[in-house]
Every structure is written in structure tokens, then in C-alpha cells.
N, C-alpha and C positions, 0 to 999 in steps of 0.2 A: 815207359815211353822213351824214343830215344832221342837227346839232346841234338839242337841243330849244330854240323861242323861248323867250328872256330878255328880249328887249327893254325890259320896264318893270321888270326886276328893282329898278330903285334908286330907283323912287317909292314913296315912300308912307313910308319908311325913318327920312327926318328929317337924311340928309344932303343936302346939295346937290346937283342935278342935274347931270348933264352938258355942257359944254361945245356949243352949238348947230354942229352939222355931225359931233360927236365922234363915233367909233364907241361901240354900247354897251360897258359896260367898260370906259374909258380910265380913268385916275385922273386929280381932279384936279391940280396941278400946287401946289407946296408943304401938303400937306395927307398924313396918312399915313392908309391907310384902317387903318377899326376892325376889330379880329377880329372874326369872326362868331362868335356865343354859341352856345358847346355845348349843341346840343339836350336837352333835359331825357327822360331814360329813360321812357319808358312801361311800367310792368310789364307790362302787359295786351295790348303787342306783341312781348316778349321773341324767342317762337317762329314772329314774323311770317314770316321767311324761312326757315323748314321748312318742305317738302313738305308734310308730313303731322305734323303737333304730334304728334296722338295716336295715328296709326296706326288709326285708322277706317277709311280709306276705302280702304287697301291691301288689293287683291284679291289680290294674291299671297302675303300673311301672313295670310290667313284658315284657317279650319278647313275641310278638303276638303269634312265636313258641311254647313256654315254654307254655303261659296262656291255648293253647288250649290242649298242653296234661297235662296240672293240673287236678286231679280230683277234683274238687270242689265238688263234692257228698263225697268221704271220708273224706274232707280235707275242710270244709263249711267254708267262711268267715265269721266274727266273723257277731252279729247282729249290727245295725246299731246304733248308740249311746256308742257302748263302747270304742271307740277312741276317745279321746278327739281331737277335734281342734287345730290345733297351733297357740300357741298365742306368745306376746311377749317373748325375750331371757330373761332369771333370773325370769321369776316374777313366782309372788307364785300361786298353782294351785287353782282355782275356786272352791269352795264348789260346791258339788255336788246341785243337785237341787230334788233329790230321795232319798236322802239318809235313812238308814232303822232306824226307831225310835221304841226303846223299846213298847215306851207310846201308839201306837196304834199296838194295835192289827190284824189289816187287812189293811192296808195301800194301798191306790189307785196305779198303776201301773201306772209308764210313759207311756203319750202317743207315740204313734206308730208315724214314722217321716212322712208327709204330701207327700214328693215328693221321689224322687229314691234316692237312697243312692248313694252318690259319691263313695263310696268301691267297686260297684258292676260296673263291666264293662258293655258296652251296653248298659247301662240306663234301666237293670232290677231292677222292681221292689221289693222292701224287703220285704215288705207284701204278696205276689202273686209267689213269682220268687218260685220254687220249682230244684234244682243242684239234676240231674239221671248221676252218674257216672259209671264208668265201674267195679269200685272194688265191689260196693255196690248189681250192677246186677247179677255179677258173686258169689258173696258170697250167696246173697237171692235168686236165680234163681231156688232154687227148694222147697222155705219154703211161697208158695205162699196160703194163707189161704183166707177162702170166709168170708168177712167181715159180724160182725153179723148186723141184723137188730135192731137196739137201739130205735124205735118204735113197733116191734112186739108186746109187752105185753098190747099197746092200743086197739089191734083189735082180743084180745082173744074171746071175746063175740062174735061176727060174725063168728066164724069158722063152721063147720059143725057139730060135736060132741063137744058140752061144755064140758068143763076141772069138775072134782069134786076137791074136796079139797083132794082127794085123790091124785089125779096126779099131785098137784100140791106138793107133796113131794120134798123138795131141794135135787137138783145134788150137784155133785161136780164140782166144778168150773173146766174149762179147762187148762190146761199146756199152760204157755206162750209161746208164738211163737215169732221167729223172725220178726218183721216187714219186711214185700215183696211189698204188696200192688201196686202202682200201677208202680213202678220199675220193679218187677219181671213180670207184666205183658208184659209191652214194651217190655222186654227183648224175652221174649215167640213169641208173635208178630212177630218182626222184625225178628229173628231167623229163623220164620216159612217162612215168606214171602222171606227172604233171600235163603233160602235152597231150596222154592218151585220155586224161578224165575232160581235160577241155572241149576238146577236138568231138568225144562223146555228149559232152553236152549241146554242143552247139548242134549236132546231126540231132541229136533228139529234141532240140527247140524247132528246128528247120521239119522234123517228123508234124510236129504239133502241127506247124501251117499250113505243109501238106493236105495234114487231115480236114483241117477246118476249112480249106479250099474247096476238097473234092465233097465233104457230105455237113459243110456249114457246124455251127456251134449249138445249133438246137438239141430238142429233142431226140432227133433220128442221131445222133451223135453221142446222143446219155444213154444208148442202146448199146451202143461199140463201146464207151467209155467204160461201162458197168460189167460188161461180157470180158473186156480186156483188163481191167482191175479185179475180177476173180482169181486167176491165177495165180498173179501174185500174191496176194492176200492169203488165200488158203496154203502157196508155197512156204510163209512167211511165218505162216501159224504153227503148221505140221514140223516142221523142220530148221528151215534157213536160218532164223535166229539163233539155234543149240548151236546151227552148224558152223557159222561164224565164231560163234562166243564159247564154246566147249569143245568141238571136236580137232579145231582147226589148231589148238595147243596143241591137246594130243596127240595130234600128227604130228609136229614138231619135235615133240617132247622124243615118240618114236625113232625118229631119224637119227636124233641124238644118241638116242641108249640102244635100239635093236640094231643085231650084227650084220642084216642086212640094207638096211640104212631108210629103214622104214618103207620099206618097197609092199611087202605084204599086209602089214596096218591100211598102207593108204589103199589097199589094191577092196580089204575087206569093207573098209569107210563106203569105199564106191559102189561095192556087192549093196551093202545094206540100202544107202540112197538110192540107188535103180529098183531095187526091188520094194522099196518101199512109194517111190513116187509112182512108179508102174502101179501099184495098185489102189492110191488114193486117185492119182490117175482117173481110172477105169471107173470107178465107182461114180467121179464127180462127174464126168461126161455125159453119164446116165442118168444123175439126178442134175443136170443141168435147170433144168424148168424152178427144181427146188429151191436152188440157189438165186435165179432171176427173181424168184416170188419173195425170198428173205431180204434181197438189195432192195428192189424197189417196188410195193406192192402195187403203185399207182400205173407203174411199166405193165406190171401181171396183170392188171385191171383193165387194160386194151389188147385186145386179141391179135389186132397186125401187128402191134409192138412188142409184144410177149412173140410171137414167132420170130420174128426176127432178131430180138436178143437171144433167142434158144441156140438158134442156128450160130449167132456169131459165139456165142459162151461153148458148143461144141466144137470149133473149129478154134477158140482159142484156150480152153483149159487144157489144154495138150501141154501148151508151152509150158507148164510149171517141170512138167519132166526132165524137159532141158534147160530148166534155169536150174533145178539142180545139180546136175551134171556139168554143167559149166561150171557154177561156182566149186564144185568138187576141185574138179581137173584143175583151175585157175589157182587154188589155195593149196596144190599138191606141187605145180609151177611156183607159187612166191616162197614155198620152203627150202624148194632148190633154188633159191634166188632168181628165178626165172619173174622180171613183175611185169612188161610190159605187155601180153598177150592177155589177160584178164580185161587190161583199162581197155586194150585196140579195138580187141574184137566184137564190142558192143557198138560200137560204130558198122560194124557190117550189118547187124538185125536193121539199123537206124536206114543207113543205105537202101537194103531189100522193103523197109515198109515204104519209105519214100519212094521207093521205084514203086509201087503197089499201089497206095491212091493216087500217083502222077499219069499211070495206066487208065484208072479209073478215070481220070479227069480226061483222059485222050477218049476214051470209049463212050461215056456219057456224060460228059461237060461238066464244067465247075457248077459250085453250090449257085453262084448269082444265076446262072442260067438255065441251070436243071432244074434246082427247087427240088431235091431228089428226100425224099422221105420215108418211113415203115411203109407206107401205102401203096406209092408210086417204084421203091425200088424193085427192080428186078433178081431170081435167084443168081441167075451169072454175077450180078453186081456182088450179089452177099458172099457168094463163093470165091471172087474175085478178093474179094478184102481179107476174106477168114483165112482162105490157103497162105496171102502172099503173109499177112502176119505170124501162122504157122513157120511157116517157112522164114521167118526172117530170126528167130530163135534157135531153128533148126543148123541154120548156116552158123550162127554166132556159139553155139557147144561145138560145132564138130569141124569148127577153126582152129580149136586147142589140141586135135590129134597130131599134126607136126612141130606144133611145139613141144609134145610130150615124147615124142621121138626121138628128138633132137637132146631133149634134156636126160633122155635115156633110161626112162619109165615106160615099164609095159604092161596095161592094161590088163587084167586077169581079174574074169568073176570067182574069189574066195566066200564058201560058205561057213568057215569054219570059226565063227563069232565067238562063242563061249571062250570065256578065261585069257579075253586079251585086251581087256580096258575098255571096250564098247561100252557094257553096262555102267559101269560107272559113271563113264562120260554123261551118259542118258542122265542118268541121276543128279549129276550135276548141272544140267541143263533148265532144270523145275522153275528158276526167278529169271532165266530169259525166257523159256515158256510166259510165263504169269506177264512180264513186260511187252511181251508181242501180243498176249492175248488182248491185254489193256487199251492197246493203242488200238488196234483192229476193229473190237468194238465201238470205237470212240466214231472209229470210221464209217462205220455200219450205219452207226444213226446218222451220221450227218450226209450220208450218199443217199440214205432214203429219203429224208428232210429236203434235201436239194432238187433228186428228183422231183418231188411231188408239186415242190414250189414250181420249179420251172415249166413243167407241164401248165400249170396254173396259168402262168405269166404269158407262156407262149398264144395260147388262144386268148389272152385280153389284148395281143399284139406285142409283145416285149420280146424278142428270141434273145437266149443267148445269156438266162438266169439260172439254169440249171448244172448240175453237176459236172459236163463238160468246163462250160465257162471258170467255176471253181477251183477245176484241174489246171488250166490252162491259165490264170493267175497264180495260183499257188507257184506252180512248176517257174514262172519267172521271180516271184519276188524271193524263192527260195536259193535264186540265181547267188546272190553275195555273197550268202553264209556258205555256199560251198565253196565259194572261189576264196574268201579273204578270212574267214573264222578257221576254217578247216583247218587253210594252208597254216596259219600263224600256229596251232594249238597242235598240227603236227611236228613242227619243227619245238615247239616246246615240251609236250610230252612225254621224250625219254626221260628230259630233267627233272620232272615233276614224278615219273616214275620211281627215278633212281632216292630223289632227295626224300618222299614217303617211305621208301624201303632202309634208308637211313636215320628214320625217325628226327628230320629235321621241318621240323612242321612252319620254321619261318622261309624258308627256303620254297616252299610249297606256296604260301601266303604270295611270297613275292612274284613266282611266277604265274599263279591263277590271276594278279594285279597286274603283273605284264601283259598275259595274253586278253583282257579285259581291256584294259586302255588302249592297248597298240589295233586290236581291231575295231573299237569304237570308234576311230579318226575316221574310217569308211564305210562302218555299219549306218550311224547314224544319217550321213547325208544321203545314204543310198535310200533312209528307210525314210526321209521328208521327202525324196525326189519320187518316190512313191506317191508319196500323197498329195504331192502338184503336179507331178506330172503322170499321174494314172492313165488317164484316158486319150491321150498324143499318142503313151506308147502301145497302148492295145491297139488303137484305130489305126497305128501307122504299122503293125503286126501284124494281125488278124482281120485288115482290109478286103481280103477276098471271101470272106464268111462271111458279108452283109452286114446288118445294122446291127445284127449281136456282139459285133467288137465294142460299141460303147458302152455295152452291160459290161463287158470284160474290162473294161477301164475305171469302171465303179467300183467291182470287187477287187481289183489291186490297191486302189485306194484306201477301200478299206480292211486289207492286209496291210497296207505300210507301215505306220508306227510299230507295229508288231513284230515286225522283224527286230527289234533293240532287244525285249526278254527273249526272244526265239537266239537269238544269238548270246546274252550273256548266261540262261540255260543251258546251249551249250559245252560253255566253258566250265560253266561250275560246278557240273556231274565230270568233267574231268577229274576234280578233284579225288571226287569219291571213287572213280576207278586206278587211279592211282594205287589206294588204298587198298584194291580187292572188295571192295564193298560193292555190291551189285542188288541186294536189296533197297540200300534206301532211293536211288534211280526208279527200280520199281514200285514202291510207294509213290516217288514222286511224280511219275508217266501217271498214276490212277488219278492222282488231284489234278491233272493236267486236262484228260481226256472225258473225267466230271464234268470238268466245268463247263470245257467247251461242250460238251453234248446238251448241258443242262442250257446255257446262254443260246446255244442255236434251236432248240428245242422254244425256248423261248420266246427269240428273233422269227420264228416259222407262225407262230401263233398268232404277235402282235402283230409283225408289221404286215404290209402289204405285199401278194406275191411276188414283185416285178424287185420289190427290195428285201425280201427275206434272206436270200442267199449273200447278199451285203452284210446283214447283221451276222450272219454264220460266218465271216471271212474275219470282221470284227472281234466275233468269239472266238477265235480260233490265237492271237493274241494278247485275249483278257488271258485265256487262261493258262498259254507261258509267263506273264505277267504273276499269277497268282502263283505256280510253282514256282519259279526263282525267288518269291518269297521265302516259299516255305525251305529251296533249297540250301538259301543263302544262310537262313539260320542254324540249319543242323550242320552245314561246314564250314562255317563258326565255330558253333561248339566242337568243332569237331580236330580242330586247329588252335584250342586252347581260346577261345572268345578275340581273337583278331581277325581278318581276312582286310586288312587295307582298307576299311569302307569309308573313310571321309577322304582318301586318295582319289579312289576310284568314282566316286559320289560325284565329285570334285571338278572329273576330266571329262562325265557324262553329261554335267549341267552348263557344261561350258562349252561346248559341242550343241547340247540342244539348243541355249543362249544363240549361239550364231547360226543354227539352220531355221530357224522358227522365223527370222527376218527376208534370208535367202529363198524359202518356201514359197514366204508371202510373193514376194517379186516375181517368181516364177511362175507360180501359179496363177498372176494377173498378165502378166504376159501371153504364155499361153492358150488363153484363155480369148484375149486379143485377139492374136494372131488368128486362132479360130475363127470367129465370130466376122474376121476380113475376109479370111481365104473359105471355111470353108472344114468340114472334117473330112475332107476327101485323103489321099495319099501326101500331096501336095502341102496341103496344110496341116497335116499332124506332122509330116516333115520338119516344115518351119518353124510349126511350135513347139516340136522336139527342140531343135536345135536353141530356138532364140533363148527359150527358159531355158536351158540345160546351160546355157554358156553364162544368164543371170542369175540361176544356183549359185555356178561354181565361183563365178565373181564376189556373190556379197559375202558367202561364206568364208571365204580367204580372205577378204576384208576382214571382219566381223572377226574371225578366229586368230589375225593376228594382232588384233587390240585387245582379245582378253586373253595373249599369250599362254598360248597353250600347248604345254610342253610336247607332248606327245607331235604331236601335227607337226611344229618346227623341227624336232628332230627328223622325220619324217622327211619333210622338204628339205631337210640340211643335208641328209645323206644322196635326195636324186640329185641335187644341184652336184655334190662333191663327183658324184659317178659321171655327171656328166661334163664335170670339168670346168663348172661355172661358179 
């Protein structure tokens, strides 16, 4: 290594120079040299050679809270080697081993450190690790520039028109841009996908009211409900599941390695689903009757009912053809990064059915005033509803042909399957099979259990217990966990992917413990505001359906609590996929969809019609309640016998602690309010609002006297965004 220049170290000093030809350094010759004076202490660098004086900028001794709202994209830790190590107390710092020498002119570059840097939490890598912050997104999110091609000028010769030395006259160089790159793109993305899965939901909540407007929550509605949940179900069964969870790699995977850039893979994927749903298709169309009489035997057991579910179950098993195809096309778009045309386009079916029972309701009047039933409706009515729901799937597939244009894919039926990874795919599809099969059944029983109950209910006078009402609670209480579970455990997800593939199994621990806490701040009061406020929000929902909205306000209720295991289940089959493990999910969905079949099976027997379908909302649950059990202990074990559980224990009972008071107030309000005004629109209004506003008061009371971390941070970051 080569020594720092001295050369002029001894002028300017006040001793005499060196000897002319002398190396530097000689001494001169009877003269003794002077000690050099003990540098004078600086207070104010005492701690010059520590890392870190104060421990600020250590990311690894941060608060799990603090680290994850750090931005590490504005705010990057330093690179890896510029901390020194600590070493012994007093001793003198270590010569650098880089340090920068005049005498070379290009000097080699430290190497880059071999394994992960101790600075970086998770056991990201320094080399690889790329920090996408929020300040960085939101700054770049519109300065997103198309990177140039830095081999273009190789393949000027092959163009169409050769260049002359005319045209190759010099530009002017382009105006610097801010760096966006592939920040600004995620940001775009996820924005897109974010606004299109919302914006979807809400048209398909706004669908549900429609519907219950035009043909009410009864009976004649567990007709349409059971004719319109075939399709999917049997889509779901035959297929959809593989095709999300196995094929949808492989086409990836395709893109990646074949020379055509996976054009012909996806082209055959698409052969096989058309011609495979074409023919399950055709087949179920015809056994239509078969399939009403498996759903619901009590439906088959009345002759106008059984026809009228016939007719709607042929005009709507169509649809599974183009929910295949759609999902195709849409998963052929998110590989080309194409993502917002899959979330959008399901807002057009939502649109087209909305237009469709709104027609209905122009032509032969809302449910309060028609009373419109199996008995009384007309075939134009059933034709009306089957076509425009045909049709509203139809428009939603073949919306994705100009985005598949555009992205520069074209369509071609290939029959040429053998010897290109199909088969295999197939084969490794066997435990999402078995996982879809599991749930499905689960569904089966409790759609014929509901029907039968509600049929029951409706003639002692109860509308509005039957399997429609079940759909149409589920469908909101399931509202949260899309919005706030999902969104949280996708933004966590890469990290738990990558830290399982690096075999750091606390790094996994912490963040299954993150995305557990951080969305209990809102699972939990959303899932007591459930159960006080159940029936405000169905009657002030489902007001144009009659008096079966406040059966629908009973079975939200008793879905509420249920939503805590439905959402920490979850998270904690994250874990396992992380892993690649995709059996024990399937063991787990079977103890899931036992229990609940066996408890609603049960709830059908004891209780009374009008409240069977309560107890089956209830079971539904117990028995994520009973799997998060069993799932919590195998990824335990699975994680070395930790998973954070007296953390997390900890920030769930402290959260229940203050909604369990917040509930009560609410729910007597509520309650109040009613019993003044009235359960008309009016008054479920009020009593929406007055409890919603005495939730959210006692609970922020209450949560900040048993300081709870999560929630404070929480409120510390809106207040900071908002500049208070």
C-alpha cells in the first residue's frame, strides 16, 4: 500500500531544510530533532471516532414503530464500510486501508462487503437492497421519463432507412430530469390498482342496492343470488384458483426465458381456458336444474321457484367463460406491467348490472311497491335481469382487447400444448385444487342451510334471513379487511418474501408482528362498530328492500367480532407463503370450513328460522377463530417457537380494552336515537352518525390512557402530514 505524501512535511516548521539530494526524513546530522508537541484535546471531537456519538442514525436500535415510518428512501443509511467498528476504549484509530494517495492517479475502489451489512435491518442486502420512500414518490411522481436506450446507436445499420451524415447532424442535448424511474412507477401502479379496486368496490356495493331495490331481500332474490353464485363457484373450482396460483408464474417465468417474450406460452394458456370453459360451459347450462337442486333442495322443492332459478342459472352460467378470459387477458396485461385494466374494468359489469335492475325498477317498480316474486314475476322481467347480467361480464372480458393492443399482444388460438410446461403447471396446481375444493363445499352447505332457513322465516313473516341477506352482510363486513389488512400486508409482503428466502426467520417474526399490530388499530373498532352499529347501517343501506334490512342488520352483527381472526388469519398464512408452503393453508381452510359448516349445521337445527341464519354468520367466525389457532401454532413452530405473541397479545387486548366501553355508548345511543326517530332513513341516519361519532370519541379516549403504541404512532404521522 502506498504511503500518504510528506514530502513538504518540514517546511514551513522553522527548522532547517534538508540536505539537497536527501530523502525526505533524513535528519540532519549533529542536530537532534525536536519532539513534536502534543496536539491540544479538542473537546468538541472527543467522540470523533465513534460510529455513531449519539445513536441517531442506527437503524437497528430504532423503535420497530419509528423504523417503519422512517423514510429510508429520503433519509438512506449511510453505505456499508463508513462506520467504523468499535474497538477498544482510548486506543488510536486504525489507518484506513483506502485511503486516497496523491501518487496514483486512478486508484482501485474498496471492495464491496461479501455478506449483508449489519446497518441494514432484515438482513438486506447493500449491494441489491434498493429504499422506495414516500417523500421520494410523491416528489418524482410526475417527472417520470422513458429511459434512453444506451445500445441504440449499435443497431443504426438494420433500421429501415439508413441515416446519411446528414441526419446525423448533433442535437442538443436534453434538459436534465429529475430521477423517477422505477419509484415513480410503483407509485403510478399501485395508485392505479388502488383507486381501480376501490372505485370497484363501491360500484359493486351500489350493484347490491340496486338489486335489493328492484326484486327486495327475500326469497325471490335467493333465486338470483344462487343462479348468480354458480358460475363463479364452479369457475373457481374447475380452474381460477390453478390459474392465479400456478399458471400465472409460468407465464412470467415464459416472458422471462422464451425468445419470443412469452407471446406464444400466453397465446396457448388462452387456447386451453377457452376451450376448456367452452366446454364445462355447455355442459353446465344443460344441467342447470342439477345444479339448482344441489344449491338449494328447498328452492327445487317449489315448482315456480325451481323455474325461475333454472332460467336465471342459464342465462347466468355463461358468465364463467368470460371471467376466465378476462382473468387471462388481465394476468397477460400485469406481466407486461400493464395493472390498471384488470382493477377498471370490473366497474363496467358493476355499471351494466346497475343499469339492469334500474331498467327493471323503471318498467315494473321497486320491491316496496311491486312485491314482485317467483310467482308474480313476468318472463320479460327474468329475461331482463339474465341478459343485462350476461351482458355485464361480457362487456367487462372484451374491455381488455385494446388494452392488449396497445400493449402489443395478439391474440392467436395455439393448439400445440405438449412439451411446453402446461402439464406440469396442471400438476402443480393439485393443493390449490384441494384449497378451492375445501372452501366451496363449506359454501355449499351453508347456501343450502340459509336457503331453507329463510324460506322458513319468510312465511312465519321475517323476509330478508335467507341466503341473499348473508351475501349482502358478508359483502360489507368483509369491507375492512380489503381495504386496511390487504393494503398493509401488501406493502409488507416483498419483505417477508425476500427475508424467508434469506433464511432469517426473525426478520419474518417482526414483520408478520408488524402487519398484525398495525392493522388491528382499525380491524378491531371497525369489527365492535359492527356489533353496535349493525342494524343503523343495514336499515340506512338496504331501506328500499322493506323490512328485511333489519334481518340484515342482525346478521352483520353477528359477523362483527369475527372479523379480528378473519383478518389476523390473514396475515398469518402470509407467513406460510412466504415460505412456498401452500399445504399447510390447505389443511388449514379444511379446519376452517368444518367448523363453520358443522356450527351452522347446527345454528339450522336449534335455533329458530328467523334466527338461524344469525347463528351461521356467527359460525362463520368461530371458525377463523379456531384456525388462527391452529395456524398460529404451526408458524411458531415454524419460526423457531417465537412469533411476537405477548407483543401482539398485548396491542389486541388493549384495543379490545377501549372498544368494548366505546361499543357500549354506541350501541345505547343508537339504539335511542331509534326508538325517537324511528328506523326509517331518517333515523338510521342519525343513529349512524350520533354512535359513529360516540365510538370514535370514547375509543380515542380510552386508547389514549392505555397508551398504545401502535395508534399514537399512527396519529403522530397524520397530525405530522398534516402539518399539526
Amino acid at each position: 500500500m502506498n504511503a500518504p505524501y510528506d514530502g513538504d512535511r518540514a517546511q514551513g516548521t522553522g527548522g532547517p531544510a534538508p540536505a539537497q539530494g536527501a530523502a525526505p526524513g533524513t535528519p540532519v546530522p549533529g542536530q537532534v530533532p525536536a519532539p513534536a508537541p502534543a496536539p491540544e484535546r479538542d473537546p468538541y471531537v472527543q467522540d470523533a471516532y465513534d460510529h455513531d456519538p449519539y445513536r441517531s442514525q442506527d437503524l437497528s436500535a430504532q423503535d420497530p414503530v419509528a423504523e417503519v415510518l422512517y423514510d429510508r428512501a429520503s433519509h438512506p443509511p449511510p453505505p456499508p464500510g463508513t462506520y467504523q467498528e468499535p474497538g477498544p476504549l482510548y486506543a488510536a484509530p486504525t489507518a484506513p486501508s483506502y485511503s486516497p494517495d496523491p501518487h496514483v492517479w486512478a486508484q482501485t475502489p474498496p471492495p464491496e462487503p461479501d455478506g449483508p451489512s449489519r446497518h441494514l435491518p432484515y438482513g438486506d442486502h447493500a449491494t441489491t437492497t434498493q429504499f422506495v420512500g414516500v417523500d421520494s414518490l410523491v416528489t418524482n411522481a410526475s417527472d417520470e421519463q422513458p429511459e434512453p436506450d444506451a445500445f441504440a446507436h449499435l443497431y443504426r445499420d438494420q433500421e429501415a432507412a439508413p441515416r446519411t451524415a446528414v441526419e446525423e447532424a448533433p442535437v442538443a442535448a436534453p434538459a436534465p430530469s429529475k430521477p423517477a424511474g422505477r419509484a415513480a412507477t410503483l407509485l403510478k401502479s399501485s395508485a392505479l390498482m388502488a383507486a381501480g379496486t376501490i372505485v370497484s368496490r363501491i360500484t359493486g356495493f351500489l350493484k347490491t342496492l340496486a338489486i335489493a331495490g328492484a326484486i327486495g331481500v327475500g326469497t325471490f332474490n335467493d333465486t338470483y343470488q344462487i343462479a348468480n353464485t354458480l358460475p363463479t363457484m364452479i369457475y373457481v373450482l374447475v380452474g381460477g384458483g390453478a390459474l392465479n396460483a400456478v399458471f400465472i408464474p409460468q407465464l412470467v417465468r415464459a416472458m422471462k426465458n422464451d425468445d419470443d417474450g412469452g407471446q406464444a406460452y400466453a397465446n396457448r394458456l388462452l387456447t386451453l381456458v377457452v376451450v376448456l370453459l367452452a366446454a364445462v360451459t355447455t355442459i353446465c347450462v344443460l344441467a342447470a336444474p342439477v345444479f339448482i337442486t344441489m344449491m338449494s333442495p328447498k328452492i327445487a322443492s317449489d315448482p315456480q321457484q325451481m323455474d325461475v332459478a333454472v332460467a336465471f342459472a342459464r342465462y347466468c352460467l355463461p358468465t364463467m367463460f368470460f371471467m376466465g378470459v378476462h382473468v387471462v387477458l388481465g394476468q397477460i396485461l400485469n406481466a407486461r406491467g400493464r395493472f390498471g385494466a384488470m382493477m377498471w374494468t370490473p366497474v363496467l359489469n358493476n355499471i351494466v348490472v346497475i343499469a339492469t335492475f334500474g331498467a327493471f325498477i323503471w318498467a315494473f317498480g321497486g320491491f316496496t311497491t311491486s312485491g314482485v316474486n317467483a310467482a308474480t314475476v313476468t318472463p320479460e322481467g327474468v329475461r331482463l335481469l339474465g341478459l343485462g347480467t350476461l351482458l355485464g361480464l361480457t362487456v367487462q372480458a372484451l374491455a381488455m382487447l385494446p388494452y392488449l393492443r396497445d400493449a402489443g399482444f395478439k391474440p392467436r388460438l395455439r393448439f400445440d400444448w405438449r412439451g411446453h410446461g402446461l402439464g406440469k403447471a396442471a400438476r402443480l396446481a393439485k393443493w390449490t385444487f384441494f384449497f378451492v375444493l375445501a372452501n366451496q363445499v363449506g359454501l355449499v352447505v351453508v347456501t343450502q342451510l340459509a336457503t331453507w332457513a329463510g324460506s322458513v322465516a319468510e312465511k312465519q313473516g321475517h323476509p330478508g334471513t335467507g341466503i341473499t341477506a348473508y351475501n349482502y352482510a358478508l359483502l360489507l363486513w368483509q369491507m375492512p379487511q380489503a381495504i386496511i389488512t390487504v393494503s398493509v400486508m401488501t406493502a409488507v409482503l416483498p419483505r417477508i418474501s425476500r427475508s424467508a428466502h434469506d433464511g432469517d426467520a426473525a426478520a419474518v417474526r417482526d414483520d408478520i408482528s408488524y402487519g398484525l399490530r398495525t392493522s388491528a388499530v382499525a380491524i378491531v373498532p371497525c369489527a365492535f362498530a359492527f356489533l353496535a352499529l349493525g342494524v343503523p347501517m343495514a336499515t340506512l343501506l338496504y331501506a328500499g328492500s322493506g323490512s328485511g334490512a333489519q334481518n340484515i342488520g342482525y346478521i352483520l352483527m353477528a359477523f362483527g367480532l369475527g372479523l379480528i381472526p378473519y383478518s389476523i388469519q390473514y396475515v398469518v398464512l402470509r407467513g406460510f407463503y412466504a415460505y412456498e408452503d401452500t399445504r399447510t393453508p390447505f389443511y388449514n381452510t379444511v379446519i376452517v370450513a368444518a367448523v363453520n359448516a358443522a356450527v351452522s349445521a347446527l345454528s339450522f337445527f336449534v335455533l329458530p328460522a328467523r334466527w338461524a341464519v344469525v347463528g351461521m354468520a356467527a359460525a362463520y367466525g368461530l371458525g377463523y377463530a379456531v384456525g388462527v389457532g391452529v395456524a398460529w401454532r404451526r408458524l411458531r413452530t415454524r419460526l423457531g417457537g417465537d412469533l411476537d405473541g405477548a407483543h401482539v397479545m398485548r396491542t389486541y387486548a388493549r384495543l379490545t380494552g377501549a372498544c368494548v366501553p366505546a361499543a357500549a355508548v354506541a350501541g345505547a345511543a343508537a339504539f335511542g336515537v331509534t326508538q325517537w326517530l324511528g328506523s326509517g332513513v331518517t333515523g338510521s341516519a342519525t343513529a349512524l352518525l350520533v354512535g359513529g361519532i360516540a365510538l370514535a370519541a370514547v375509543f380515542l379516549i380510552a386508547a389514549k390512557r392505555m397508551r398504545i403504541e401502535e395508534l399514537n404512532a399512527m396519529v403522530g404521522m397524520v397530525r405530522g402530514r398534516l402539518g399539526r
